[in-house]
Backbone as a printed PyTorch tensor [residue, N CA C, xyz], in Angstrom:
tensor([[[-11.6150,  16.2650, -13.1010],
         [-11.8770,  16.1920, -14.5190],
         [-11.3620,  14.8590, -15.0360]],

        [[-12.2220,  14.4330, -15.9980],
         [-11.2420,  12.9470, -16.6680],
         [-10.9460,  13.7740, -17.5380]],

        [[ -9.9710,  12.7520, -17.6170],
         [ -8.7650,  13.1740, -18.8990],
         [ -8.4800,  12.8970, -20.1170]],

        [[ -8.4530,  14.0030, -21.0390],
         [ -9.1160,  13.7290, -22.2330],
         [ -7.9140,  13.3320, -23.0340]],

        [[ -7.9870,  12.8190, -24.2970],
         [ -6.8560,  12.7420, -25.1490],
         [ -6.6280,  14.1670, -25.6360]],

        [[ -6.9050,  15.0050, -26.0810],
         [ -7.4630,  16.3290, -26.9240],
         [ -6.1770,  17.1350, -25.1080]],

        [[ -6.6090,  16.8620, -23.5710],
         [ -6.0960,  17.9490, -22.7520],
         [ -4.3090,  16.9330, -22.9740]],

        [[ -4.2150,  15.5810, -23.1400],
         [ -2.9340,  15.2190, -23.0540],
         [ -1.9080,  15.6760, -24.1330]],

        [[ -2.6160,  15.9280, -24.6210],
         [ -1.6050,  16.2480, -26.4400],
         [ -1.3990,  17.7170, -26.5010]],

        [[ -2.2100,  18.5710, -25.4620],
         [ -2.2040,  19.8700, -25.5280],
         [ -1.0060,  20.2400, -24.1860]],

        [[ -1.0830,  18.9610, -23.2750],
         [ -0.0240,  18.9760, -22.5330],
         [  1.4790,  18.7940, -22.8340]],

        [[  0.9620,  17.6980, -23.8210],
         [  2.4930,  16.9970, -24.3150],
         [  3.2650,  18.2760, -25.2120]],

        [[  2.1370,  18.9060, -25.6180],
         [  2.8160,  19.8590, -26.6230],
         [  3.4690,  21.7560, -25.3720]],

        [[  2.8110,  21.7200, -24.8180],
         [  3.1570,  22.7550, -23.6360],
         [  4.2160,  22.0940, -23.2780]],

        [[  4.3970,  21.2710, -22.5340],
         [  5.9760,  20.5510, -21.9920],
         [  6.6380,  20.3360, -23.2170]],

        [[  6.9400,  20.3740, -24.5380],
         [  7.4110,  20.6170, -25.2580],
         [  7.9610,  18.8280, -25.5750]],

        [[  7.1330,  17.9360, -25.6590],
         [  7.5410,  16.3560, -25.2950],
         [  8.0090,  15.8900, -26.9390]],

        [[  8.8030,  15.7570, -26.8760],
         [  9.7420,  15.6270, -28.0240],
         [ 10.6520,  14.1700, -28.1170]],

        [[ 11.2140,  14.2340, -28.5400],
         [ 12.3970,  12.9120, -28.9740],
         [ 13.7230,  13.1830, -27.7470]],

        [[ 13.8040,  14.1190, -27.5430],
         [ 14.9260,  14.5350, -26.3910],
         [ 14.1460,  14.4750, -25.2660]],

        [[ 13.0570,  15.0730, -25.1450],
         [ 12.2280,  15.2890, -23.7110],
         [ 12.0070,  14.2220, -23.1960]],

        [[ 11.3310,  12.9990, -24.3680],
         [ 11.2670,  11.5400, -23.6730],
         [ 12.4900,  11.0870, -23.0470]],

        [[ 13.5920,  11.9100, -23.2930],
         [ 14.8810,  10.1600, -22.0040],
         [ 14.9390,  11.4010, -20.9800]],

        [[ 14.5310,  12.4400, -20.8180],
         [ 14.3080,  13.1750, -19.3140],
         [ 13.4410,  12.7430, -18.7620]],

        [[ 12.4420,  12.6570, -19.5100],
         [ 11.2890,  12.1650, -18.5030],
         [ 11.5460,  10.5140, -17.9080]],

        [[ 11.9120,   9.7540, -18.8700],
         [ 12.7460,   8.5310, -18.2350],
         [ 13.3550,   8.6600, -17.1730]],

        [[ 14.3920,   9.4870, -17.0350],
         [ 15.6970,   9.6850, -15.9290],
         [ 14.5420,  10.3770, -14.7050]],

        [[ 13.5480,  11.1380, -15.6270],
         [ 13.0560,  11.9240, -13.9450],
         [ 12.3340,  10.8610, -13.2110]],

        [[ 11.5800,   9.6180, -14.4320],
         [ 10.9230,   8.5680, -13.5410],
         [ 12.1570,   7.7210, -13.0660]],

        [[ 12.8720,   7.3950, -13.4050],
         [ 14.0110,   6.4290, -12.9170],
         [ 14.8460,   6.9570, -11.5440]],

        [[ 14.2690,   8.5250, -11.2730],
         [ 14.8850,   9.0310, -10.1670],
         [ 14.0430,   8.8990,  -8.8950]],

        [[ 12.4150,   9.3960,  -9.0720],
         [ 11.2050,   8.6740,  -8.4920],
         [ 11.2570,   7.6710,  -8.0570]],

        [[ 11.8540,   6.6010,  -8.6980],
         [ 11.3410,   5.4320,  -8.4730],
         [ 12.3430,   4.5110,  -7.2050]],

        [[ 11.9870,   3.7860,  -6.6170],
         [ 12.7620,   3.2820,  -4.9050],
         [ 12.6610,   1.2870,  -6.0110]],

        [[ 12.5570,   1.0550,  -5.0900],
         [ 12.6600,  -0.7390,  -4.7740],
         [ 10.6530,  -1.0570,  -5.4270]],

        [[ 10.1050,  -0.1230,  -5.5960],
         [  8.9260,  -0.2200,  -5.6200],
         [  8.1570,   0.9160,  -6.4800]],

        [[  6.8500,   0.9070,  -7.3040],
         [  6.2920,   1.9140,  -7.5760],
         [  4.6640,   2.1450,  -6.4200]],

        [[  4.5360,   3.5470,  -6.9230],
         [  3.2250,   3.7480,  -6.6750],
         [  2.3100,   3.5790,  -7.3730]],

        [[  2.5500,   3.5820,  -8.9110],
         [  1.7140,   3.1660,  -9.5820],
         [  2.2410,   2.2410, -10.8020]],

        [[  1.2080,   1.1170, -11.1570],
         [  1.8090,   0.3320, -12.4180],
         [  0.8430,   0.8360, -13.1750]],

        [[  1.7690,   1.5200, -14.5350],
         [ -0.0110,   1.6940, -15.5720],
         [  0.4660,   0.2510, -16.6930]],

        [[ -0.8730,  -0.0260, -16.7160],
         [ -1.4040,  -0.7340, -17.3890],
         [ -2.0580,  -0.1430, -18.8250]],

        [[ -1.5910,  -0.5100, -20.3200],
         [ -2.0240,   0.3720, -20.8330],
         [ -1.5770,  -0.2640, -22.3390]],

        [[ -2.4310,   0.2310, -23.3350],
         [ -2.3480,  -0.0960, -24.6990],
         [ -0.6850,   0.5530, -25.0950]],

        [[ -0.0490,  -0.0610, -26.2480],
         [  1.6100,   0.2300, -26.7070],
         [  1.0010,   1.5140, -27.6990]],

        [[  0.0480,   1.1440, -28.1730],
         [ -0.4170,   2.5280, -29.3470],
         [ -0.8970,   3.8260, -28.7230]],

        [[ -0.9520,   3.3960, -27.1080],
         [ -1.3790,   5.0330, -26.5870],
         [  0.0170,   5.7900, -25.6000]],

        [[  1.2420,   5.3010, -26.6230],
         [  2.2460,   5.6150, -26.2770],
         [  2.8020,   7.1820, -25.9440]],

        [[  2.4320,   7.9760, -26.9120],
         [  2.6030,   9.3720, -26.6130],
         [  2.2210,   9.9310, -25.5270]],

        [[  0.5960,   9.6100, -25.6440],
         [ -0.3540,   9.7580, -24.0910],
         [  0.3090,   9.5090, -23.6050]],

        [[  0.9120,   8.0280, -22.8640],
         [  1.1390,   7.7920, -21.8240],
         [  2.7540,   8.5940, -21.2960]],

        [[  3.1870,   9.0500, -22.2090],
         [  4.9260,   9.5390, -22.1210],
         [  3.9840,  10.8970, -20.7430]],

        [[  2.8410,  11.7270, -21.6830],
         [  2.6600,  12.8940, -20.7990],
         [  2.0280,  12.0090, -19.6760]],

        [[  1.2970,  11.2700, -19.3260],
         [  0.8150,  10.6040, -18.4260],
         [  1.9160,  10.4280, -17.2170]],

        [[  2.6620,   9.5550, -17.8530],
         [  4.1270,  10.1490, -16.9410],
         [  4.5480,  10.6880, -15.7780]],

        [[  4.7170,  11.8090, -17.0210],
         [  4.9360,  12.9160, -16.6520],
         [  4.3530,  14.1960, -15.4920]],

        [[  2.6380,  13.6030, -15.6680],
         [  2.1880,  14.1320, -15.0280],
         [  2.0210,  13.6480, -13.2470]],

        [[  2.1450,  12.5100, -13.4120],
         [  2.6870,  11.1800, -12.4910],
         [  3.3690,  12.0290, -11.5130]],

        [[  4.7390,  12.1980, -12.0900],
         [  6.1230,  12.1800, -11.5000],
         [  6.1820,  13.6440, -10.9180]],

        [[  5.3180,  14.7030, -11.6840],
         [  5.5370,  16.1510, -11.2190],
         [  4.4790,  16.1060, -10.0580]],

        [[  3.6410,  15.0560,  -9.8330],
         [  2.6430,  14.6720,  -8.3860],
         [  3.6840,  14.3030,  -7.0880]],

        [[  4.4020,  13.5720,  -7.7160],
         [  5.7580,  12.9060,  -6.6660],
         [  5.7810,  11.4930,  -7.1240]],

        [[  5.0400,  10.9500,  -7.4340],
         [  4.3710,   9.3770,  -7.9750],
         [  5.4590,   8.8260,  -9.0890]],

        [[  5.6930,   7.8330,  -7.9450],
         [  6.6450,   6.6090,  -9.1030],
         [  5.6710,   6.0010, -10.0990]],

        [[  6.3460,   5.8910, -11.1920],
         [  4.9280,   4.6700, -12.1330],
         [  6.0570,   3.9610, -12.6200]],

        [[  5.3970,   2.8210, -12.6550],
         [  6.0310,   1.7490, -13.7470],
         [  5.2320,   1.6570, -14.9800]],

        [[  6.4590,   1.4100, -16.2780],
         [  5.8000,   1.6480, -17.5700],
         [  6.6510,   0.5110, -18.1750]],

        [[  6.2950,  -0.6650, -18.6860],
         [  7.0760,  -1.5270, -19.1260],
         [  7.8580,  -1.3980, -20.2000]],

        [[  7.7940,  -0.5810, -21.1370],
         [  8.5920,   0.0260, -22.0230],
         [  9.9520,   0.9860, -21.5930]],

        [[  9.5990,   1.7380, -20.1400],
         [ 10.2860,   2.4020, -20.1060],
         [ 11.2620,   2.0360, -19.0260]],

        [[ 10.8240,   0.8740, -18.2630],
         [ 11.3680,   0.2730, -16.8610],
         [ 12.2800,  -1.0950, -17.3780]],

        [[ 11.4960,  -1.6770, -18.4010],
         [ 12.0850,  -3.1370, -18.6640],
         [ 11.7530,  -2.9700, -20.3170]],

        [[ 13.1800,  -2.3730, -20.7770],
         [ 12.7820,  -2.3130, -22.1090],
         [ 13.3860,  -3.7850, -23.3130]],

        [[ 14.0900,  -4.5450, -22.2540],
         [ 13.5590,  -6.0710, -22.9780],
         [ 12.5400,  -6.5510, -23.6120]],

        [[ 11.7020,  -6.3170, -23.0040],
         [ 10.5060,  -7.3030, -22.6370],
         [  9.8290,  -7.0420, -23.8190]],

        [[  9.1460,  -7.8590, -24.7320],
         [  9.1170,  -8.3860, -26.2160],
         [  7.2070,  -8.4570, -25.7820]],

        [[  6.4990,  -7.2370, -26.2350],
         [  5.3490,  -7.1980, -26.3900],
         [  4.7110,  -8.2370, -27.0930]],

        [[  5.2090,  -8.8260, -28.1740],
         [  4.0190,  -9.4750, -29.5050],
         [  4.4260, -10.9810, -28.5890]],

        [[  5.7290, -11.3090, -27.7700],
         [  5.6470, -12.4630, -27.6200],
         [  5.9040, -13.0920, -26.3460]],

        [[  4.3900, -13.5900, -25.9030],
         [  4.0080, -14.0000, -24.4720],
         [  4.8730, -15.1800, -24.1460]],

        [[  5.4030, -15.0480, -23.4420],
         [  5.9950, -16.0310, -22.9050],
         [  5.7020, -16.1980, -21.0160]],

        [[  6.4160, -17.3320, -20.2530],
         [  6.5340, -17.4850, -18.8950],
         [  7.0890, -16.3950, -18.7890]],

        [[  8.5430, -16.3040, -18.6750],
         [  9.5680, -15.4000, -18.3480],
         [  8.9870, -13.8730, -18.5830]],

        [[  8.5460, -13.5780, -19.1810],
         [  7.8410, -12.3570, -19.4750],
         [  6.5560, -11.8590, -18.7310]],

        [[  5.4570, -13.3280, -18.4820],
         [  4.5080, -12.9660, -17.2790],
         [  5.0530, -12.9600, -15.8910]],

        [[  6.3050, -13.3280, -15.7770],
         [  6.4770, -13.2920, -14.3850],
         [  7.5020, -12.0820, -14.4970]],

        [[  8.3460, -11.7590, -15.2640],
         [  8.6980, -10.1180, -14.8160],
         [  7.0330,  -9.1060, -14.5350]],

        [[  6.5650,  -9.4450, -15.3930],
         [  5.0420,  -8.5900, -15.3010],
         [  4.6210,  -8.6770, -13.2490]],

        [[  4.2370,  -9.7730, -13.7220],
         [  3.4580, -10.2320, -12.1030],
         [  4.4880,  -9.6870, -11.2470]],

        [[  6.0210,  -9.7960, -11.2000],
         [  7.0760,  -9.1340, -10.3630],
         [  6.6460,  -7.8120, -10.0300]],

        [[  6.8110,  -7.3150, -10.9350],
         [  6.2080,  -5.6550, -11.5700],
         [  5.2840,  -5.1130, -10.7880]],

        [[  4.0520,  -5.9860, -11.1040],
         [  2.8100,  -5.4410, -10.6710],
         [  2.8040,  -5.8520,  -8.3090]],

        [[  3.6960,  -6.9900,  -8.1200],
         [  3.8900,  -6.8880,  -7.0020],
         [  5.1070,  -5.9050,  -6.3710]],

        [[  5.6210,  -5.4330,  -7.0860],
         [  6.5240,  -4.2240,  -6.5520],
         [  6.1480,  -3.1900,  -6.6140]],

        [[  4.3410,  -2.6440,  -6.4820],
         [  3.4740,  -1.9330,  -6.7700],
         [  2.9720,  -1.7330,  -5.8340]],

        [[  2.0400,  -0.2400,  -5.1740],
         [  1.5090,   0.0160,  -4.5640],
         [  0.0140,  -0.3720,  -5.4200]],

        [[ -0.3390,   0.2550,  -6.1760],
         [ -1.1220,   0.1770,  -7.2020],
         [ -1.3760,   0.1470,  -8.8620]],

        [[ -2.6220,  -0.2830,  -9.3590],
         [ -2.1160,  -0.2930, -11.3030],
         [ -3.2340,   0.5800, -11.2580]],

        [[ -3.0060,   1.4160, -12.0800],
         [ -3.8930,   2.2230, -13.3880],
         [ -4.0300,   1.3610, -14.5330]],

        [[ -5.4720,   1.2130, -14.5890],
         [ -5.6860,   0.6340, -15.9370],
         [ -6.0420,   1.5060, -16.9740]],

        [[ -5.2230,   2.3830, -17.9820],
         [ -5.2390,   3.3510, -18.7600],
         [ -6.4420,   2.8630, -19.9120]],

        [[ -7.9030,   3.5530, -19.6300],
         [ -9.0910,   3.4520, -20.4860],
         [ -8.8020,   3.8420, -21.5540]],

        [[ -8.4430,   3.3860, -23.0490],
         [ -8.5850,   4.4540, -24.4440],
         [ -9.0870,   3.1680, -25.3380]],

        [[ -9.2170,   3.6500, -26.3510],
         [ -9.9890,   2.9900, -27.2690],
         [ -9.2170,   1.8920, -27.9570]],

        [[ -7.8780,   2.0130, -27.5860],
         [ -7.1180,   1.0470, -27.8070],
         [ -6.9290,   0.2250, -27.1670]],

        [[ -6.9670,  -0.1410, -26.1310],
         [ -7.0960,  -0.9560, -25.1440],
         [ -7.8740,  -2.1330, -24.9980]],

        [[ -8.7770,  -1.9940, -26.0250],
         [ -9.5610,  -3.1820, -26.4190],
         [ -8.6890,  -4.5730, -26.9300]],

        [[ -7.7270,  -4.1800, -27.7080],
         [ -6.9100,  -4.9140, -28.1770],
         [ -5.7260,  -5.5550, -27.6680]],

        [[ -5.9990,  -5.0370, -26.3780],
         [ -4.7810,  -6.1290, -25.3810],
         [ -5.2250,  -6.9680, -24.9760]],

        [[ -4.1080,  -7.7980, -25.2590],
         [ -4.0230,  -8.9070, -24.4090],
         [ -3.6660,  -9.1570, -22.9460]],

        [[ -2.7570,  -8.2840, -22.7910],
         [ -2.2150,  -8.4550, -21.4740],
         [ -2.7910,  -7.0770, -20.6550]],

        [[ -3.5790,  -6.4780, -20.9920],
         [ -4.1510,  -5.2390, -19.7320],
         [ -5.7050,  -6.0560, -18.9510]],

        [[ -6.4480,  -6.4870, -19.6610],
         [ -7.3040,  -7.3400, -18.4890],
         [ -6.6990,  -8.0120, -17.6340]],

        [[ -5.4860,  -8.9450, -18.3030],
         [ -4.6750,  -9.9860, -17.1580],
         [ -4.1390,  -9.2470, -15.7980]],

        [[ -3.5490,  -8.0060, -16.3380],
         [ -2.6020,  -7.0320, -15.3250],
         [ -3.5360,  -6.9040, -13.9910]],

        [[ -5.2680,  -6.4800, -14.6550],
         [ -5.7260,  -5.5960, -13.8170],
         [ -6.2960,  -6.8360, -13.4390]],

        [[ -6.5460,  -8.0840, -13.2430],
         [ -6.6060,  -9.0050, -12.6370],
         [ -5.4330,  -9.3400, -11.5970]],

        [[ -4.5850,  -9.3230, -11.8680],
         [ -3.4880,  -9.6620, -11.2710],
         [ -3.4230,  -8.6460, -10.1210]],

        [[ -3.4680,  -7.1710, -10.3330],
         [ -3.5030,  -6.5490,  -9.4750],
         [ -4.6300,  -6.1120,  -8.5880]],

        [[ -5.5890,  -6.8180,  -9.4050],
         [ -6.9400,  -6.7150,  -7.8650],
         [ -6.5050,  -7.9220,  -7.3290]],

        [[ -6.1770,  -8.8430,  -7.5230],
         [ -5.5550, -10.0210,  -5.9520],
         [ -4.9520,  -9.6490,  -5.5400]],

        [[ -3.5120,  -9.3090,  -6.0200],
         [ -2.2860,  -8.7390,  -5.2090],
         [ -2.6190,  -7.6850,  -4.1310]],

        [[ -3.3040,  -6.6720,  -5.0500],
         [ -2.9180,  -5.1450,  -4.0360],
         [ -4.0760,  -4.9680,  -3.4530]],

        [[ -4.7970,  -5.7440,  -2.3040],
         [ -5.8150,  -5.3740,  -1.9870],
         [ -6.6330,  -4.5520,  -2.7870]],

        [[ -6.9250,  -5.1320,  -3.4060],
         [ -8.2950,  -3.6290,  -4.3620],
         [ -7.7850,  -2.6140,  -5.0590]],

        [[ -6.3720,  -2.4980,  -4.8590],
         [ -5.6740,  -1.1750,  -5.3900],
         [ -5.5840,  -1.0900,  -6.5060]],

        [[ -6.1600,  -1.0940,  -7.6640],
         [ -6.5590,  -1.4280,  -8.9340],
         [ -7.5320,  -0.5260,  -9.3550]],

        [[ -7.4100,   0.3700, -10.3660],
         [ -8.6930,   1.4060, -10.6850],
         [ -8.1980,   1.6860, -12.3530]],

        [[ -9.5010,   2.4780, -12.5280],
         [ -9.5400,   2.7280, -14.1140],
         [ -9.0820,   4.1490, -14.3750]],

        [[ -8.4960,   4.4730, -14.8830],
         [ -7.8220,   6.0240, -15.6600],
         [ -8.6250,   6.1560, -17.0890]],

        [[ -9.7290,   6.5100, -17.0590],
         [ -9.9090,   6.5870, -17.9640],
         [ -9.2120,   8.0340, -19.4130]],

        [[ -9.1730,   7.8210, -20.2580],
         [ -8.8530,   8.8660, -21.3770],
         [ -9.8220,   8.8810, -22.4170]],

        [[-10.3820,  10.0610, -22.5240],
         [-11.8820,   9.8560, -23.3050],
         [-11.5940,  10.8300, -24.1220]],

        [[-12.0060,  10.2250, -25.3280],
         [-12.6280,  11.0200, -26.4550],
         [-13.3800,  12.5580, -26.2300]],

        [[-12.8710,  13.5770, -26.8270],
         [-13.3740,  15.0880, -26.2420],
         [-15.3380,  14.7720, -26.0620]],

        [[-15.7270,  13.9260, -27.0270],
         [-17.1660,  13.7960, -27.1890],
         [-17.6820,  12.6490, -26.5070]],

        [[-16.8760,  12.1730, -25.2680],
         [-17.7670,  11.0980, -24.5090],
         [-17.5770,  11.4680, -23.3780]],

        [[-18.4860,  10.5660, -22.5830],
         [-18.7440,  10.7890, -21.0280],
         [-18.0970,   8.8430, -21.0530]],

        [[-17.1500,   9.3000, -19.3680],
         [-16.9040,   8.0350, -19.0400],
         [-18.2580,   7.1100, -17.8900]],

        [[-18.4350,   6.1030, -18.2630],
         [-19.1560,   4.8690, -17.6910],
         [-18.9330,   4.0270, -17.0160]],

        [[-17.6620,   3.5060, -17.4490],
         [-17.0550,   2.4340, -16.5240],
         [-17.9720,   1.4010, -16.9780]],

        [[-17.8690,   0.8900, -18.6390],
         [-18.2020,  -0.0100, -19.2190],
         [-17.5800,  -1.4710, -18.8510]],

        [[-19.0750,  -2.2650, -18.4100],
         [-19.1590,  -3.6540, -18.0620],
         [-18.0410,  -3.8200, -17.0190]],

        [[-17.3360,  -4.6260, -17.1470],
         [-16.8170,  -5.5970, -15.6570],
         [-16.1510,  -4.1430, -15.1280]],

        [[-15.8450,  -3.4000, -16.1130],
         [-14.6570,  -2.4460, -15.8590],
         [-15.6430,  -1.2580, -14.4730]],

        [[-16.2960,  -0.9610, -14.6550],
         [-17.4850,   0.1170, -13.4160],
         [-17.8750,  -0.4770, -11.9530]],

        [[-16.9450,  -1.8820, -12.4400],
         [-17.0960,  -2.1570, -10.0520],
         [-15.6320,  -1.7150,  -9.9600]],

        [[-14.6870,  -1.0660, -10.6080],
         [-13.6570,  -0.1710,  -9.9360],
         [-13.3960,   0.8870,  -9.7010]],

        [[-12.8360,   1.6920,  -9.2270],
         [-12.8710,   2.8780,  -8.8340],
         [-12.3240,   3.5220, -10.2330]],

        [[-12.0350,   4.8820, -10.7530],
         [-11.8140,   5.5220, -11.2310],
         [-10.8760,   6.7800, -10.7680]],

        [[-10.0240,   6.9380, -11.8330],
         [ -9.1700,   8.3620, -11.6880],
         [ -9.2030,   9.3910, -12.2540]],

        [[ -9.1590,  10.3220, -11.0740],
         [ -9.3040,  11.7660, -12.5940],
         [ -7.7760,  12.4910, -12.0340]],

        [[ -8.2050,  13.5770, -12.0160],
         [ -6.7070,  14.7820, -12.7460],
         [ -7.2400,  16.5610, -12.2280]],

        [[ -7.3430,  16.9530, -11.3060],
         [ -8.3120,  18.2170, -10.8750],
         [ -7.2360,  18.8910,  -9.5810]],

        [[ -7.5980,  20.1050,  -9.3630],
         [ -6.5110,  21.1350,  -8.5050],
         [ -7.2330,  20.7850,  -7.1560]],

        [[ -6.1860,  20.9290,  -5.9400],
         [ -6.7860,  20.5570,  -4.6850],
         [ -7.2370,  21.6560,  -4.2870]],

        [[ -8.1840,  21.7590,  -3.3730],
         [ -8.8670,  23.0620,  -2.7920],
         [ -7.6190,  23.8970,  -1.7940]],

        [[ -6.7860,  23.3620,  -1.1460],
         [ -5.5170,  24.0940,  -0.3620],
         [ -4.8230,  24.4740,  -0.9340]],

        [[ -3.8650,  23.9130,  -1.9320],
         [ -3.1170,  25.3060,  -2.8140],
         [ -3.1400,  25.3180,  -4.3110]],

        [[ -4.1880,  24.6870,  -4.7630],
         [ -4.6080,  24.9700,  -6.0390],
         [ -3.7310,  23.9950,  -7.1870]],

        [[ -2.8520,  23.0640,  -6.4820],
         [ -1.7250,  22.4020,  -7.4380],
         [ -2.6840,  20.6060,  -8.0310]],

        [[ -2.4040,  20.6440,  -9.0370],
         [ -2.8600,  19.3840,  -9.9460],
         [ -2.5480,  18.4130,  -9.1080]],

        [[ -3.5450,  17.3890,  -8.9710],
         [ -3.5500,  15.8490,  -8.0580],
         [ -4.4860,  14.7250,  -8.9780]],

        [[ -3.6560,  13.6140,  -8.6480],
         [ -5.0460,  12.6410,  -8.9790],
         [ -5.6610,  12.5070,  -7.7780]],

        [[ -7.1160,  12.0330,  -8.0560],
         [ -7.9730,  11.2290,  -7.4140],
         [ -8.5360,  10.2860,  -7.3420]],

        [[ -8.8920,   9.3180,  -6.5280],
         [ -9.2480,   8.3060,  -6.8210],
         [-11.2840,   8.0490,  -6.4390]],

        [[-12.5370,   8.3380,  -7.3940],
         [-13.1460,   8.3380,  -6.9240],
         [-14.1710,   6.9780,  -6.9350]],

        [[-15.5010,   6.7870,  -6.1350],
         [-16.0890,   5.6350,  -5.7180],
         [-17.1020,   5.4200,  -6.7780]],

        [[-17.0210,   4.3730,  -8.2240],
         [-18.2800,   4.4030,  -8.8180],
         [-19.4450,   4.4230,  -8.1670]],

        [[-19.7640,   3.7450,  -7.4280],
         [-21.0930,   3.8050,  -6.6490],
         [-21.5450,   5.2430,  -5.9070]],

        [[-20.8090,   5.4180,  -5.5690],
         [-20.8060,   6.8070,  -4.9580],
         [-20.7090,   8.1400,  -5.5290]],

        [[-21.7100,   8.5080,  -5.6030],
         [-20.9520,   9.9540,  -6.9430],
         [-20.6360,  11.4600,  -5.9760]],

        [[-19.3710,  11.5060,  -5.7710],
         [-18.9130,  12.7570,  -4.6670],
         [-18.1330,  12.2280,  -3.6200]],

        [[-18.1650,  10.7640,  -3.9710],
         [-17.0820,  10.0560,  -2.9910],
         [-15.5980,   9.7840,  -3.3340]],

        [[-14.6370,  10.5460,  -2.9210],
         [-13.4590,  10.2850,  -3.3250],
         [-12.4240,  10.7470,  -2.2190]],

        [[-11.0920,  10.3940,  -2.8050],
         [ -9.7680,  10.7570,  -1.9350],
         [ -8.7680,  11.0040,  -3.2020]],

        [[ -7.8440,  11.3850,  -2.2650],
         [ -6.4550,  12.1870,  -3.0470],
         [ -6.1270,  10.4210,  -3.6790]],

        [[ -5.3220,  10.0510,  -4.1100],
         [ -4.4990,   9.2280,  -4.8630],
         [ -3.4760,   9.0550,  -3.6040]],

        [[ -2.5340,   9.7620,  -3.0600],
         [ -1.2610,   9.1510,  -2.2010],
         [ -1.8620,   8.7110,  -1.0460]],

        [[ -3.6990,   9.1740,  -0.5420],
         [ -4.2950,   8.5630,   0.4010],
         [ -4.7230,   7.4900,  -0.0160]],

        [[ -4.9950,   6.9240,  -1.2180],
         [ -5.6670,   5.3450,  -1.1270],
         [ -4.4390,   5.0230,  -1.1330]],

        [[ -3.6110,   5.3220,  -1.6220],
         [ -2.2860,   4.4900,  -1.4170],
         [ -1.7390,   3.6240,  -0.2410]],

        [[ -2.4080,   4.7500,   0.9740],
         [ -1.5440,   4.0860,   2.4420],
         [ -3.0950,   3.7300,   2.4420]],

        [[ -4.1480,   2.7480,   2.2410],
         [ -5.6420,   2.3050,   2.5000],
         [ -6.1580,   2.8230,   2.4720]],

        [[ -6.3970,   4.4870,   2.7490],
         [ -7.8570,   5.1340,   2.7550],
         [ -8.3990,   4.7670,   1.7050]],

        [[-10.0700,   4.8900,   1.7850],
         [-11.0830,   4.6570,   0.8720],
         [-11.7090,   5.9810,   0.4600]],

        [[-11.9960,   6.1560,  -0.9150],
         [-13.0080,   7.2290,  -1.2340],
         [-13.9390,   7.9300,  -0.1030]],

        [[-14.0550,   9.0480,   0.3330],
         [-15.3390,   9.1900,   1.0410],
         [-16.3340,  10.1380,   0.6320]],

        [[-17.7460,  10.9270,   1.1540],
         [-18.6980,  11.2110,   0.6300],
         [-18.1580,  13.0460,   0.5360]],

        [[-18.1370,  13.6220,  -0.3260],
         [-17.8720,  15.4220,   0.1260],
         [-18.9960,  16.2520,   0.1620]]])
């Protein structure tokens, strides 16, 4: 399933994601996390709530993420500097992979095209779109953004527990678990 804003807010509100809940979920990613992540999301500052359950949902997979707000809370959004693209680029190379978090806000960054540039050189290809859609759209994988792969959010057929996936635009039925593209596997046909 992609993932809607409308199922994250219905999540955030079931986990009960609050003003206290956010520095647990911090400590639970800060416990996840090694010398390295599995995932960097890449992602608008205004789809902040989302991304707290995004997280969250991350970390209860097993999945380290890096969130620059929540990893390097220095780091001064409105003002680009060197020192600031190269903690980034650090970031994104202490990465297995980036999620580029799709929402309607996202238009307005500056620095999420750069990221997901940065991380299709770096990480071999390991670079895909998360999209978060509006209850009333279908995702596309609009312009440059649809030669990458895509992520959804769906129960595995063996014991029924929530996973991402990572599937093949070109391919429709072609996919893999998420911790398998991780070590290289590629999408395949089901």
């Amino acid at each position: 399933m992609i993932i809607t804003d409308s199922f994250l807010k219905k999540e955030s509100q079931i986990r009960e994601i609050t003003n206290f809940s956010k520095s647990l979920i911090f400590k639970s990613n800060q416990l996840i996390k090694n010398e390295s992540y599995d995932v960097f999301i890449s992602h608008s500052f205004l789809d902040k709530s989302l991304i707290l359950t995004l997280v969250q949902l991350f970390n209860e997979c097993g999945y380290s993420v890096y969130v620059d707000w929540i990893d390097d809370k220095t780091l001064d959004r409105s003002n680009v500097t060197k020192e600031t693209a190269e903690i980034v680029r650090s970031r994104v190379s202490q990465s297995k992979s980036l999620a580029y978090i799709e929402t309607k806000n996202i238009t307005n960054s500056k620095w999420c095209p750069w990221e997901l540039g940065i991380a299709d050189g770096m990480l071999n290809g390991r670079a895909a779109i998360l999209p978060i859609l509006s209850d009333d759209n279908k995702f596309k994988g609009q312009e440059y953004l649809g030669i990458y792969p895509y992520i959804d959010y769906e129960k595995t057929k063996e014991n029924k527990k929530n996973e991402f996936w990572v599937n093949d635009p070109n391919k429709p039925g072609a996919y893999v678990v998420l911790r398998e593209w991780l070590k290289g596997n590629d999408p395949v046909d089901h």
